[in-house]
C-alpha positions as CSV (number, residue, x, y, z in Angstrom):
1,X,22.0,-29.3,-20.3
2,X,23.0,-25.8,-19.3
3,X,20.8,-24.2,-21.3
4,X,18.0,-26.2,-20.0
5,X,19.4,-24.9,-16.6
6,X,19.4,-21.2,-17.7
7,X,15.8,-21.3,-18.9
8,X,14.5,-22.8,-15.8
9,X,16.6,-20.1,-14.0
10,X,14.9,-17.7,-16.1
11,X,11.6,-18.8,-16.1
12,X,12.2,-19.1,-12.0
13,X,13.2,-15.2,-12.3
14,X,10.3,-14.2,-14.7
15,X,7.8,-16.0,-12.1
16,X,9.2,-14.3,-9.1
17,X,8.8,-10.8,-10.9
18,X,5.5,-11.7,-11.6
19,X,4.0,-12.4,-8.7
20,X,6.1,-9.9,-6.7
21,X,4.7,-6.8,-9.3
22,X,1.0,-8.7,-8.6
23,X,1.7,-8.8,-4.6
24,X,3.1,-5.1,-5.0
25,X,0.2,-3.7,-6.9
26,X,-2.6,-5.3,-4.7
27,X,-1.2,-3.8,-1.8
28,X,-1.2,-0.1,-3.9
29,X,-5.1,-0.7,-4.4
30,X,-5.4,-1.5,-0.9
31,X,-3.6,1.6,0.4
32,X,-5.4,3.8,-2.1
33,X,-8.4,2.3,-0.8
34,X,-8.1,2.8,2.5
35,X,-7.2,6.5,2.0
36,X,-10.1,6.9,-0.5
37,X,-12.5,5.0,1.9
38,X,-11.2,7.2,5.0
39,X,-11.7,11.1,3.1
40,X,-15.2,9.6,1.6
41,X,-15.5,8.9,5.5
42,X,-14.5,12.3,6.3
43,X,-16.4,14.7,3.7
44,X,-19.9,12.9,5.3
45,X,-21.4,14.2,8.6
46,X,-21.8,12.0,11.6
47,X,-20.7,8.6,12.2
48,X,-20.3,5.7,9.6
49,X,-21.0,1.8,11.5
50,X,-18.1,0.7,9.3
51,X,-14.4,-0.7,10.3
52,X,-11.3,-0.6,8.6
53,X,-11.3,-3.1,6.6
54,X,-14.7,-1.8,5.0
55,X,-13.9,1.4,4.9
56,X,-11.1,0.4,2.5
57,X,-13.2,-2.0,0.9
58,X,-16.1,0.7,0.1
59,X,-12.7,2.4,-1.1
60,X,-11.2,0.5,-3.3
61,X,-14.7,0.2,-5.0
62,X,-15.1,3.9,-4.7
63,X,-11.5,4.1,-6.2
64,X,-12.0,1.7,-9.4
65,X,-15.6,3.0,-10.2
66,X,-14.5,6.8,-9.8
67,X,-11.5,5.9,-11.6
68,X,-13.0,4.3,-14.7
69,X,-15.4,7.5,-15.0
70,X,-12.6,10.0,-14.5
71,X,-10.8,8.2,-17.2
72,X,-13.9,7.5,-19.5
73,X,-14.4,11.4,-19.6
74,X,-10.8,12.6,-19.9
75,X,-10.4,14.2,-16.5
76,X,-7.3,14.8,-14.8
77,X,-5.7,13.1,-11.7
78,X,-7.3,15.5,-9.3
79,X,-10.8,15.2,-10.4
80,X,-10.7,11.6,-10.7
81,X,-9.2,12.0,-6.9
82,X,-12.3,14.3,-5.8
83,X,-14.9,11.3,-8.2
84,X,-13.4,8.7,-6.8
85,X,-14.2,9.5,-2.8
86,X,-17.9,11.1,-4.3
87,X,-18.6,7.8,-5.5
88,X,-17.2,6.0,-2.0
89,X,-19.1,8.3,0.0
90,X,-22.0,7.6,-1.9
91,X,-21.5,4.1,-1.8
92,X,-21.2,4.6,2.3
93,X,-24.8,6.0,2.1
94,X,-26.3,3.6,-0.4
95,X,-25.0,0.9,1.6
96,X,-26.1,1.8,5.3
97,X,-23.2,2.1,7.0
98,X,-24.5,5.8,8.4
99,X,-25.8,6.2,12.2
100,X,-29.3,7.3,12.4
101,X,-29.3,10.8,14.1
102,X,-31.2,10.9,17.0
C-alpha cells in the first residue's frame, strides 16, 4: 500500500512539474513576443492600428518564423534577434495594421 501511495505522490509531483514548466514557458513566448512585436513596432515609421495584445501576437509569430530561419541557416542569437522583428514588422505591413499617411 505504501508504495502505491509513493507513486501516486510521485506521479502528483511529475504532473505538477509538468504543467508548471508548460505554464512557465508559455509565458517566456508571450514576453518575447510582446518585446519582439513592440521593436518590429518601432523600426517601422508612423503609426500601427494594433493593441497590445496583437502586437505581441504578430510577435510571437514574428519570433517563431524568424526563429526557425535563424536556426535553419545556422545564425547566431543576435541575427535571429534582428530576423525575428524583420519578419514581425513585415508581418505588421502584410497584415494592415499601418495608418495610411495623409
Amino acid at each position: 500500500m505504501e508504495i502505491l501511495a509513493i507513486l501516486v505522490i510521485l506521479a502528483a509531483l511529475s504532473l505538477g512539474a509538468f504543467v508548471f514548466g508548460l505554464s512557465i514557458t508559455v509565458v517566456y513566448h508571450l514576453v518575447a513576443g510582446l518585446v519582439i512585436g513592440a521593436l518590429a513596432r518601432f523600426v517601422l515609421p508612423g503609426r500601427e492600428n494594433i493593441g497590445l495584445i496583437g502586437t505581441a501576437l504578430v510577435g510571437v509569430a514574428g519570433g517563431a518564423l524568424g526563429g526557425f530561419i535563424g536556426k535553419t541557416l545556422h545564425l547566431g542569437g543576435l541575427l535571429e534577434l534582428v530576423l525575428s522583428v524583420a519578419v514581425a514588422a513585415g508581418l505588421l505591413s502584410a497584415l494592415g495594421f499601418r495608418q495610411k499617411a495623409a
